[in-house]
VEXDREN-2710 file (C-alpha; in Angstrom, 1 decimal):
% VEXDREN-2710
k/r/px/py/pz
1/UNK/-10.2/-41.4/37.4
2/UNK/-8.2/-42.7/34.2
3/UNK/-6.3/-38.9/34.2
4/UNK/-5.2/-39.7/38.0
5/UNK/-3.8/-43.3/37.3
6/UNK/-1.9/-42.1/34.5
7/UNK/-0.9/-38.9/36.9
8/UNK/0.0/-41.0/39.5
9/UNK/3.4/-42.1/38.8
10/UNK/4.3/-38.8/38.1
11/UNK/2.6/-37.5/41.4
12/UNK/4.7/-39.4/43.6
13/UNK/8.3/-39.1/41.8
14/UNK/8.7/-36.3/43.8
15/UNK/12.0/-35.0/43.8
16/UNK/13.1/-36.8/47.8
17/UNK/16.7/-36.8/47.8
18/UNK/19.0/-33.8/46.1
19/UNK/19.7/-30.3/43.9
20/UNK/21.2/-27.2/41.0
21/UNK/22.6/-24.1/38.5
22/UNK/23.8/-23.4/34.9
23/UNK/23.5/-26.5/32.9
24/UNK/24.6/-25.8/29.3
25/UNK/26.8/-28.6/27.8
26/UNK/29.9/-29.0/29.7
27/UNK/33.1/-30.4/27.8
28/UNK/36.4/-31.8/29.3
29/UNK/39.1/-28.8/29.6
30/UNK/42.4/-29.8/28.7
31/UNK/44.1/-30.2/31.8
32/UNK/47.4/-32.4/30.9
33/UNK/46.9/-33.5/35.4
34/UNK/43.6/-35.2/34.2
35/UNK/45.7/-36.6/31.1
36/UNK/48.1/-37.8/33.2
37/UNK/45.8/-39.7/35.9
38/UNK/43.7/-41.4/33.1
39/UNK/47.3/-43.0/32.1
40/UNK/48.4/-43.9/35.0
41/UNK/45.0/-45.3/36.6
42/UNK/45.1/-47.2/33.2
43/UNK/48.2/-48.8/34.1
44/UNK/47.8/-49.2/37.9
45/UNK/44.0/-50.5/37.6
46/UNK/44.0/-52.0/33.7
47/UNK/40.6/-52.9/32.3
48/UNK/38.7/-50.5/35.5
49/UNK/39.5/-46.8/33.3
50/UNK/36.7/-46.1/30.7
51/UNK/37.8/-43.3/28.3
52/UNK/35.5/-41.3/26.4
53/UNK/33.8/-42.4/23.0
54/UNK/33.7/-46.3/24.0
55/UNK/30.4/-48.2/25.3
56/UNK/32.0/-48.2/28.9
57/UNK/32.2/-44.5/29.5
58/UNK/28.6/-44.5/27.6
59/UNK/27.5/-46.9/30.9
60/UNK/29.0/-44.7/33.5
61/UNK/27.4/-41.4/32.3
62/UNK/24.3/-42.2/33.4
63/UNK/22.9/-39.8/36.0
64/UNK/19.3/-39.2/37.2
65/UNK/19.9/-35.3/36.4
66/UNK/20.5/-35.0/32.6
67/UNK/22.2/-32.1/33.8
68/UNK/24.6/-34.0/34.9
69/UNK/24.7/-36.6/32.2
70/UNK/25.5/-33.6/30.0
71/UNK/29.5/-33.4/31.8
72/UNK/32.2/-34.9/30.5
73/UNK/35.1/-36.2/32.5
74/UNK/38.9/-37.0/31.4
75/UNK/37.8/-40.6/32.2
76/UNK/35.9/-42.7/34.4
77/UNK/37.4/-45.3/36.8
78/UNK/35.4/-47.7/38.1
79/UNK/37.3/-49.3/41.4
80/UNK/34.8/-52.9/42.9
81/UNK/36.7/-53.4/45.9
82/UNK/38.1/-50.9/48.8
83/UNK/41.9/-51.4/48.1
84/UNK/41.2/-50.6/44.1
85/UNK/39.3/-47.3/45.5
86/UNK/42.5/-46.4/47.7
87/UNK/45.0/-47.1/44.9
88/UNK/42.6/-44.9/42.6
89/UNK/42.8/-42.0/45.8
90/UNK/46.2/-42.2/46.4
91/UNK/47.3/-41.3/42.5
92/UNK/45.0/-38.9/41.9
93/UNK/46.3/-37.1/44.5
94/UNK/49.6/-37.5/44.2
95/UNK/49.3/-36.2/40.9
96/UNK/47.3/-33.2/41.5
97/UNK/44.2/-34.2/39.2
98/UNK/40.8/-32.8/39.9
99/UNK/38.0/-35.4/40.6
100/UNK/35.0/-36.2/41.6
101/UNK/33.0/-39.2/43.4
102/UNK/29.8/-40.7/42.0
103/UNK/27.5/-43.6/43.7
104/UNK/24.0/-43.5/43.0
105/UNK/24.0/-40.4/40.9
106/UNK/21.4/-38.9/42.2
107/UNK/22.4/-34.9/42.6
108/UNK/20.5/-33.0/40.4
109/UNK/23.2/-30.0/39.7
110/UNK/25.8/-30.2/36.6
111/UNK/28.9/-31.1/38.8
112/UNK/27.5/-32.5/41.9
113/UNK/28.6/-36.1/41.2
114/UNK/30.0/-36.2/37.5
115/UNK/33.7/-33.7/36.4
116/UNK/34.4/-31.4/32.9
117/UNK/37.8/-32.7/31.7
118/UNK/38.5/-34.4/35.7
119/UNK/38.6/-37.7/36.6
120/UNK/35.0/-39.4/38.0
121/UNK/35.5/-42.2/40.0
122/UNK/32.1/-44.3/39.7
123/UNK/31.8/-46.7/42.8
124/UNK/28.6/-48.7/41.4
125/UNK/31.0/-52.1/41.7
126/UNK/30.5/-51.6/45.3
127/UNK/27.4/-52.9/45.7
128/UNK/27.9/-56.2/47.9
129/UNK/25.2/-56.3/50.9
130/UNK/25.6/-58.6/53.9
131/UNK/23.5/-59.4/56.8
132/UNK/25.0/-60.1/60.2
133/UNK/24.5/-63.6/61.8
134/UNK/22.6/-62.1/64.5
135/UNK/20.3/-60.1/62.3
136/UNK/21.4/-56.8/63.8
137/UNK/23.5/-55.0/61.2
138/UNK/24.0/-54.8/57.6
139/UNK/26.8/-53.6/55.5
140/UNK/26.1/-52.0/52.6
141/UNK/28.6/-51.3/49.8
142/UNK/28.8/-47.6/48.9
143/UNK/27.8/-48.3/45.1
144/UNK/24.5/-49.5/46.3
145/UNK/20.8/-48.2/45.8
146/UNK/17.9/-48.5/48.4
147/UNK/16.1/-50.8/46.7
148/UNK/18.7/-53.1/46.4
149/UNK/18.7/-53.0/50.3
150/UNK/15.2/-53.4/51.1
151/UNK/15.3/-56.5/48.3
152/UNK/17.8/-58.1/50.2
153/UNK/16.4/-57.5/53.8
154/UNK/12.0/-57.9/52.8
155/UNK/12.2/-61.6/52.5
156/UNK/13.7/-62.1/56.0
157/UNK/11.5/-59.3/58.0
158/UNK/13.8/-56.6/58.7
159/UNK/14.4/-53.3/57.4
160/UNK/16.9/-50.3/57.7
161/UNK/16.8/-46.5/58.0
162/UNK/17.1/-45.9/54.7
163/UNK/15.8/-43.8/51.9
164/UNK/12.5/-43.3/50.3
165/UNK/12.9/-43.5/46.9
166/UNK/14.4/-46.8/44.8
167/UNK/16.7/-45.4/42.9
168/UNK/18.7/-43.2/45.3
169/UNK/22.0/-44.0/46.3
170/UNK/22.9/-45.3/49.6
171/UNK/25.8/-42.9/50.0
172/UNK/24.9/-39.8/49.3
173/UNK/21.5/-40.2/51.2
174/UNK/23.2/-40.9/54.1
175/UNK/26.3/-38.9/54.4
176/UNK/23.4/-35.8/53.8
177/UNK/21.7/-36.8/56.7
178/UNK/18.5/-39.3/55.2
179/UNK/15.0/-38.8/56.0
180/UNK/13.5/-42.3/56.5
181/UNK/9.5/-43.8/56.9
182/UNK/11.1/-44.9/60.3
183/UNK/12.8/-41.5/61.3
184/UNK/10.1/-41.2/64.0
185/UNK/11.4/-44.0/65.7
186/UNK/15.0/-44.4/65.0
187/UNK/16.2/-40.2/63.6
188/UNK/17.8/-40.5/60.1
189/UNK/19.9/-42.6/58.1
190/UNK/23.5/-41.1/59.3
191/UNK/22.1/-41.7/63.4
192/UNK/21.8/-45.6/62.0
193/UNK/25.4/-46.1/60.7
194/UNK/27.4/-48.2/63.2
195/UNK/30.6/-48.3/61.1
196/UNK/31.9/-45.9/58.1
197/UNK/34.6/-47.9/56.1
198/UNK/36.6/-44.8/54.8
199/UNK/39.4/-44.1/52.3
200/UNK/41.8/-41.0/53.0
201/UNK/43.2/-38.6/50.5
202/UNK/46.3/-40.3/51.5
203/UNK/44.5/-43.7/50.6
204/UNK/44.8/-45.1/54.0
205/UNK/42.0/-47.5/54.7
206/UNK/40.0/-46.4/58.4
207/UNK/37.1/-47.6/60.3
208/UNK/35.1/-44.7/61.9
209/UNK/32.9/-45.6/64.8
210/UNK/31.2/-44.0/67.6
211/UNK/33.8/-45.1/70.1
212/UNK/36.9/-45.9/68.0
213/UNK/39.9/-44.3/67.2
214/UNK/38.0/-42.2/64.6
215/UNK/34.7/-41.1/66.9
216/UNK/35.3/-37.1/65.2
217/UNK/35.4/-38.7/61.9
218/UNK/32.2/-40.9/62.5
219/UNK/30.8/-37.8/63.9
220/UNK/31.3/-36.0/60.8
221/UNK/30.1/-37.9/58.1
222/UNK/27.0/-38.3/60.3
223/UNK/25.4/-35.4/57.8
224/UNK/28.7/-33.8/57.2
225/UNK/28.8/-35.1/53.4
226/UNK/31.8/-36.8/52.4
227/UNK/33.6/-34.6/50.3
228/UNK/35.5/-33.3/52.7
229/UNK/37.0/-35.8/54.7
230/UNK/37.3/-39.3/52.4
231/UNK/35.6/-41.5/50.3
232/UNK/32.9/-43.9/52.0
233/UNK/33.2/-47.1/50.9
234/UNK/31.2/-49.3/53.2
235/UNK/28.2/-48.6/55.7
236/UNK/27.7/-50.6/58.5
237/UNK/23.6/-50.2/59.0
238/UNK/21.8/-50.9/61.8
239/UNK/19.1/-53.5/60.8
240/UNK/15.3/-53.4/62.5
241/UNK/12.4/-56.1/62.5
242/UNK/9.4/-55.0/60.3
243/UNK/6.8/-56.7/58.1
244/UNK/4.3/-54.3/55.9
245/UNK/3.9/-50.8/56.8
246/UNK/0.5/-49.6/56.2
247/UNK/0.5/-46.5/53.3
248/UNK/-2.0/-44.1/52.3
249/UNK/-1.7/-41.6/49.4
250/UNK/-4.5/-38.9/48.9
251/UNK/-4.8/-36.6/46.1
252/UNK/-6.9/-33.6/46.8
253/UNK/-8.1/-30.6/44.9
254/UNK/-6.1/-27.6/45.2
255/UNK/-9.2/-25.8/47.0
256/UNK/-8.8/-28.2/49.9
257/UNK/-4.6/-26.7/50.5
258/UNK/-5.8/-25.1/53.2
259/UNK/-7.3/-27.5/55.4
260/UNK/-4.5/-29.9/54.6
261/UNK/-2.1/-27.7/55.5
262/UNK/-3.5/-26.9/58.7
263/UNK/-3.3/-31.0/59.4
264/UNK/0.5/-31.1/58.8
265/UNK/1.1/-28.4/61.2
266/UNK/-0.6/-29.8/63.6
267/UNK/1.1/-33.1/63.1
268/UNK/4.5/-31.2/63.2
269/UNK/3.5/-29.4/66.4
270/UNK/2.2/-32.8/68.6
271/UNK/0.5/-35.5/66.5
272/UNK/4.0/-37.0/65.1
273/UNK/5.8/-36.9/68.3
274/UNK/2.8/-38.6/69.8
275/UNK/2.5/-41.3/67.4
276/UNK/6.6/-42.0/66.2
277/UNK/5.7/-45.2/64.0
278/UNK/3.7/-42.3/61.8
279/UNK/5.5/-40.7/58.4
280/UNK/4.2/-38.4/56.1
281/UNK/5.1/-35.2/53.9
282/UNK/2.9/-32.8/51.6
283/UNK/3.0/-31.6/48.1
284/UNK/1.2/-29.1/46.3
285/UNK/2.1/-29.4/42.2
286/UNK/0.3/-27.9/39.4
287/UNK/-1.2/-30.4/37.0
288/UNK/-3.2/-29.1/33.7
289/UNK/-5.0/-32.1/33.0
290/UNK/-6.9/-31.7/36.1
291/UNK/-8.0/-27.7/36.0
292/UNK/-5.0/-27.0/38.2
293/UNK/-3.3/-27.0/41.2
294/UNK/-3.5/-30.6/43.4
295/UNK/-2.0/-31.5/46.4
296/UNK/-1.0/-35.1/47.7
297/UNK/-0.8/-36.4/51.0
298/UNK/1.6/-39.6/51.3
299/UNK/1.2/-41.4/54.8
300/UNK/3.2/-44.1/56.4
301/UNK/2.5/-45.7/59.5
302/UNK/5.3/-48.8/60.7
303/UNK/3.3/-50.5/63.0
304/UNK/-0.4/-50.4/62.0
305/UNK/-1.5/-53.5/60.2
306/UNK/-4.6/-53.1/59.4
307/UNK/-5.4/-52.4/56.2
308/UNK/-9.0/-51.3/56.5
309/UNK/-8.5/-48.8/59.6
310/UNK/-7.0/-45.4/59.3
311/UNK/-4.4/-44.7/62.0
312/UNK/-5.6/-42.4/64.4
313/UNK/-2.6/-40.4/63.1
314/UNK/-3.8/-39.8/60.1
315/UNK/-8.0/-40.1/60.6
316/UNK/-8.7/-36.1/60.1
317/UNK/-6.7/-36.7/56.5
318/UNK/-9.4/-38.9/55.3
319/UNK/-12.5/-37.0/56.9
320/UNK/-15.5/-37.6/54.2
321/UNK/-16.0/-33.9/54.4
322/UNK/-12.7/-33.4/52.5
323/UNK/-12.8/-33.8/48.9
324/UNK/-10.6/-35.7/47.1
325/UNK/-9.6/-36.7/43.8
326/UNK/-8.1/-40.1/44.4
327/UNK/-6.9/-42.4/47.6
328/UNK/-4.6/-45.5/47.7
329/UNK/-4.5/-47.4/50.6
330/UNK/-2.5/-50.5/50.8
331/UNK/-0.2/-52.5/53.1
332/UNK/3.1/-52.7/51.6
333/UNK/6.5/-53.8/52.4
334/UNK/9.4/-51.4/52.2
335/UNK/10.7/-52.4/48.5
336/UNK/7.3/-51.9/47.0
337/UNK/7.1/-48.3/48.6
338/UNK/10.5/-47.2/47.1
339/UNK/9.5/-48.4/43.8
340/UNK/5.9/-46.6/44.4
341/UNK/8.3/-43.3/44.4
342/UNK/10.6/-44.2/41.8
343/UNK/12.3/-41.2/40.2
344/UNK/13.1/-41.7/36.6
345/UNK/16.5/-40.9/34.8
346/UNK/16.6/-38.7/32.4
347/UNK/14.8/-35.5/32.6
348/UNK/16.3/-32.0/33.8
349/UNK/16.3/-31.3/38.0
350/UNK/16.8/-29.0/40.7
351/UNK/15.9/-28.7/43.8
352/UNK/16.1/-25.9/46.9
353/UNK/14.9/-26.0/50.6
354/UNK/14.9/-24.3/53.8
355/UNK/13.4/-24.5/57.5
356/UNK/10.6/-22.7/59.5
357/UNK/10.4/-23.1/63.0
358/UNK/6.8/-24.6/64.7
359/UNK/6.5/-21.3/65.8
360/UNK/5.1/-20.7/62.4
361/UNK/1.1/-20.7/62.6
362/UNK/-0.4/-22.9/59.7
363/UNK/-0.8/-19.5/58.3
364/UNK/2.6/-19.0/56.8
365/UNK/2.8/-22.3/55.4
366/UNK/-0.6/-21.5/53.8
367/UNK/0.9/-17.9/53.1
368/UNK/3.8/-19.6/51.0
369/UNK/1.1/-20.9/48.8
370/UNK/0.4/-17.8/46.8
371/UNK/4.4/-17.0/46.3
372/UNK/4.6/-20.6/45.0
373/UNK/1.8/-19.9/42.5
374/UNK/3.7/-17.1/41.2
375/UNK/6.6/-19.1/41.0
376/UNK/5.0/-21.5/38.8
377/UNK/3.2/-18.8/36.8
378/UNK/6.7/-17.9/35.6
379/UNK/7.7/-21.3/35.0
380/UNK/4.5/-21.9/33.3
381/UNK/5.1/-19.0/30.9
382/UNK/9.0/-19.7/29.8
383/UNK/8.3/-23.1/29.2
384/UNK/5.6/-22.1/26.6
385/UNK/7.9/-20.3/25.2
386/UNK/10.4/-22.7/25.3
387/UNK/8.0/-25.4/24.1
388/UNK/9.0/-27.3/27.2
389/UNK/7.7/-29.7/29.7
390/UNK/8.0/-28.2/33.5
391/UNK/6.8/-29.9/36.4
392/UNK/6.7/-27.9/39.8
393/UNK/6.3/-28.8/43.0
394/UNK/5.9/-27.5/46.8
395/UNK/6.8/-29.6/49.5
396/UNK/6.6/-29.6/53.2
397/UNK/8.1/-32.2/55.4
398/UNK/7.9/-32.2/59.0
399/UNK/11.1/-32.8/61.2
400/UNK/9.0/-33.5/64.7
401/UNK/10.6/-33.7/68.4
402/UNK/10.9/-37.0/68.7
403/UNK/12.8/-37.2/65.6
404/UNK/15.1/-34.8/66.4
405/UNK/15.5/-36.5/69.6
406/UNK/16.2/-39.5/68.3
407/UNK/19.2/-38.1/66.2
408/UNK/21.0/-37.5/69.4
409/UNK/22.4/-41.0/69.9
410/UNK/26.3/-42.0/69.8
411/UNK/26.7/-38.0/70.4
412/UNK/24.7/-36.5/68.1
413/UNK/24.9/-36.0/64.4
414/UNK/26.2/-33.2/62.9
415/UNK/23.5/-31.2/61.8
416/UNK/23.0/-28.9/65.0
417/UNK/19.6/-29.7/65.4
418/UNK/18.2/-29.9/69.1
419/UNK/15.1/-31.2/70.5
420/UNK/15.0/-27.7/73.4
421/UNK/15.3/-26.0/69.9
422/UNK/11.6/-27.6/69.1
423/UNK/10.3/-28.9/65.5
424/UNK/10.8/-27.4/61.8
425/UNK/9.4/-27.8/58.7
426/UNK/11.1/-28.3/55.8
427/UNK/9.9/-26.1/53.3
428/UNK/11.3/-27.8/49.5
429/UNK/10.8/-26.3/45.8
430/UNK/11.7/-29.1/43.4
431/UNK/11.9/-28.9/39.7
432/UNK/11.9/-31.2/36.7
433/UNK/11.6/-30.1/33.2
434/UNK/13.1/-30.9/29.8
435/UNK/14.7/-27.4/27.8
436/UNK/18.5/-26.7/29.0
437/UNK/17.2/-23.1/28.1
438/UNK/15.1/-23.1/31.5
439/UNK/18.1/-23.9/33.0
440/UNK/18.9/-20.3/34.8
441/UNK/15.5/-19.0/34.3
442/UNK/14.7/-21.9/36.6
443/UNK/17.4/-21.7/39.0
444/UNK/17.0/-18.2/39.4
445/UNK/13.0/-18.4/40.2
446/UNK/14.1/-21.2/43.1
447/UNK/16.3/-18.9/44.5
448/UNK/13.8/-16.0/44.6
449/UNK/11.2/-18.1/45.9
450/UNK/13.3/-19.4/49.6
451/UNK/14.4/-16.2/50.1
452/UNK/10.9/-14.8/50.0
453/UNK/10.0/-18.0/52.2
454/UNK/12.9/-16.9/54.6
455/UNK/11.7/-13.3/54.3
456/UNK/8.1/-14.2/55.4
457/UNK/9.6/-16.2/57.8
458/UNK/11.9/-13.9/59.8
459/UNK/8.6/-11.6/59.3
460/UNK/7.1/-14.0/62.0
461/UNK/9.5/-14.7/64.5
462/UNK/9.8/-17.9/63.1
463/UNK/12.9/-18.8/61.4
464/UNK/14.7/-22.0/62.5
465/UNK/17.4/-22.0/64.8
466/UNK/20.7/-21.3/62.8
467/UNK/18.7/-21.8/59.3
468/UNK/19.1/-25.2/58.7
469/UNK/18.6/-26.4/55.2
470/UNK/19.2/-30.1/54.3
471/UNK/21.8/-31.1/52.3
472/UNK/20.6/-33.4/50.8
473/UNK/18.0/-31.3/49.0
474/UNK/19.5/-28.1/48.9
475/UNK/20.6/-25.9/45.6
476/UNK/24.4/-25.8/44.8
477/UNK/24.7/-22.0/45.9
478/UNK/23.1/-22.5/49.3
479/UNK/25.4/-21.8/52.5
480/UNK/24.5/-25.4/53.9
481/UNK/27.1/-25.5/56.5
482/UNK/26.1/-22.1/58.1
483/UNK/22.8/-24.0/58.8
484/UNK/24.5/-26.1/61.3
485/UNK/25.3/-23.6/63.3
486/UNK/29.0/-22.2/63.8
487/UNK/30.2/-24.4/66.8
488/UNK/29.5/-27.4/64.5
489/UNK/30.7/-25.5/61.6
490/UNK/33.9/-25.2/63.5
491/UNK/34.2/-28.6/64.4
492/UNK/33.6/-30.0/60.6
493/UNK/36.3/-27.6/59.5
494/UNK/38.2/-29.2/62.0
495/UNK/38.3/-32.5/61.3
496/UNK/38.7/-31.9/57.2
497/UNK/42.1/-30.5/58.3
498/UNK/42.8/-33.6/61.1
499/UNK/42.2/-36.4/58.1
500/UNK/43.5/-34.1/54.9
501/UNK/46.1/-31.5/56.2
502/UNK/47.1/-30.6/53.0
503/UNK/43.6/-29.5/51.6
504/UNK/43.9/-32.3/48.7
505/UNK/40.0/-33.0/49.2
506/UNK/39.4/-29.7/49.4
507/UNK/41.5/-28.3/46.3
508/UNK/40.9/-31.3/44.1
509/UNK/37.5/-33.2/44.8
510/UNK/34.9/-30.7/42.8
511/UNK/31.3/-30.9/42.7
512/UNK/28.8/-31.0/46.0
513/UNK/29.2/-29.1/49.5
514/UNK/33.0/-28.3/50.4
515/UNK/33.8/-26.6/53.8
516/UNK/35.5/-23.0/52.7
END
């Protein structure tokens, strides 16, 4: 038991939120643009510009992803309000500089959120949070983590859609879409935004809601990322009443994958769309210490308040026939569960997913199992070599009707996905580890592994409908976009070109998912 409380932390850090490739040391190019910026942002926005070798830029280069820790921009700015963010916009287009947007720094790939020799524009000063008079909204500032939402909205009863992990930032989360312990209820993060505050290339200041002026840019950035068509600097969040959620999290021995894995299918196929206050997702890792492979169960249940009664939900999880290694049952509120699954800074991440249709038999999620195993085998083996630390993991994550359902509200996100088009499951390889020499021997065994997933898949007759893969755990050289299917494809490439006719976002903001 000692071995699985110390395991435990590192158990549920699973890698929830985002992913990828090369990672050697990246230095700042000279590119006299980037010169030019950091001067004039200097001027325009004094004591705001961080340049590199003082204790400011030291503050800003902090990333979850040492990855991305290890690139280094011209400068940083650091804008606190929404007119210092447009002024910030404005020049570094009108200059031509290459930049990059961080909020909660959360992507795991060299580039996603930090710039070589660019200009980062760190929006952690926007981190104000205010709750409506009438209790039914909540905006967020776009430097702001989960946890410092859930802190603010515990003590008075409510809660949002919002993320699962404390440290992930509320922006990126939800412009990737945002799977949520209340998605059965209410879909995803970006279906519970009732106002995007939104600066341009041109650094024009817009509102995007459902039925505004702006309805195809709200649509967009529901899922669409942000990259393409401005920076996000406020969220408008719809706010719900909740007390404690009940939370279970089993730890099993990797003999018992089977019959677990036959449970989540079953839940993906009826018993989440029959119960929608119920959340859960599965993870198979391999952990030395205890002779093995293990795999965890993490349950959620919203409206169950009984802490001594398994939800029906969840009852066959916690059969006495099924042996298990450890189980923590508690009532929690919704800041204690984030910090359950904090994910700590500092170590080396990636992350790759993609979607099989309910089609699939619990079969070939239990037939991913052994290409997994071989995936870690070679992990296992370089980092011996490497005399590094590697921690692998499988997840699965089901993406039921009535979630998908619920995501069709205000006209639908942008995602593509369809309640006729039935349930998925996301199938997610996630990596932390500690040698940059792993780096590409890493990357490269992800990307083998989904395409034999996709492989076995299509085998079956049961790939998703246009391949979805979420964003916001996807690896950098994954077609994201082609997963929403090319009507919405169409339409996202659309609006880029409505809100930035001349391409400045998409010539000059590097680093995450750009429409090509």
């Amino acid at each position: 038991m000692a071995v699985i409380q110390q395991l435990w932390p590192a158990l549920l850090s699973l890698s929830l939120a985002l992913a990828l490739p090369t990672a050697a040391r990246a230095t700042p190019s000279p590119d006299p643009n980037s010169a030019k910026a950091c001067a004039a942002l200097s001027t325009a926005l004094p004591h705001l510009v961080a340049l590199p070798n003082t204790p400011a830029y030291a503050q800003h280069s902090t990333y979850w992803s040492a990855r991305q820790t290890e690139v280094h921009p011209a400068c940083f700015v650091a804008p606190s309000t929404t007119q210092e963010v447009s002024r910030a916009i404005a020049l570094l287009t009108s200059l031509d500089a290459p930049f990059t947007v961080k909020a909660g720094g959360h992507t795991a790939f060299a580039g996603g959120s930090n710039i070589a020799g660019g200009v980062t524009v760190d929006l952690a000063g926007l981190d104000g949070i205010a709750v409506a008079a009438d209790r039914r909204s909540v905006a967020v500032g776009a430097g702001s983590r989960w946890i410092n939402v859930s802190e603010a909205l515990d003590p008075l009863g409510l809660a949002v859609v919002g993320g699962r992990s404390a440290t992930v930032g509320v922006s990126g989360l939800t412009l990737g879409g945002g799977i949520s312990y209340f998605s059965g209820r209410y879909g995803w993060a970006c279906d519970n935004v009732r106002t995007y505050e939104v600066v341009l290339a041109s650094g024009e200041v817009v509102e995007a809601t459902a039925g505004g002026k702006h309805a195809d840019l709200y649509w967009a950035l529901r899922g669409g990322g942000g990259s393409n068509f401005g920076v996000v600097t406020r969220f408008e969040l719809n706010v719900i009443e909740q007390g404690d959620l009940w939370a279970s999290s089993v730890v099993y021995p990797g003999v018992a994958n089977a019959t677990v894995i036959a449970l989540m299918h079953g839940l993906l196929v009826e018993g989440l769309a029959a119960h929608p206050a119920a959340h859960t997702y599965f993870v198979m890792t391999y952990v030395a210490a205890l002779g093995g492979y293990v795999v965890l169960s993490d349950q959620f249940h919203s409206t169950h308040a009984d802490g001594t009664a398994t939800p029906e939900v969840f009852a066959a999880f916690h059969d006495a026939a099924l042996p298990t290694l450890s189980v923590n049952t508690r009532l929690s509120n919704t800041s204690q569960l984030l910090r359950d699954i904090e994910e700590p800074f500092g170590d080396r991440q990636t992350s790759w997913d993609t979607t099989v249709a309910a089609t699939a038999t619990p079969e070939l999620l239990l037939d991913i199992v052994p290409l997994f195993e071989k995936h870690v085998a070679r992990l296992l083996a370089a980092a011996a070599a490497a005399n590094s630390t590697v921690t692998p993991y499988l997840v699965y994550q089901a993406i039921s009707t009535n979630i998908i359902q619920a995501m069709q509200v205000n006209g639908g996100n942008a995602l593509g996905l369809r309640p006729e088009d039935g349930p998925i499951m996301i199938v997610q390889v996630t990596t932390t580890w500690s040698s940059a020499a792993l780096d590409d021997m890493i990357e490269n065994s992800s990307r083998e592994l989904i395409a034999e997933v996709d492989a076995l898949a299509a085998s079956r007759n049961a790939t998703s409908k246009n391949g979805y893969i979420y964003m916001n755990y996807a690896g950098k050289t994954q077609d994201v976009y082609a997963g929403y299917g090319k009507e919405n494809l169409a339409r996202l490439r659309s609006v880029a070109k409505q809100y930035d006719p001349t391409g400045k976002f998409r010539n000059l903001w590097n680093g995450y998912f750009k429409l090509w």
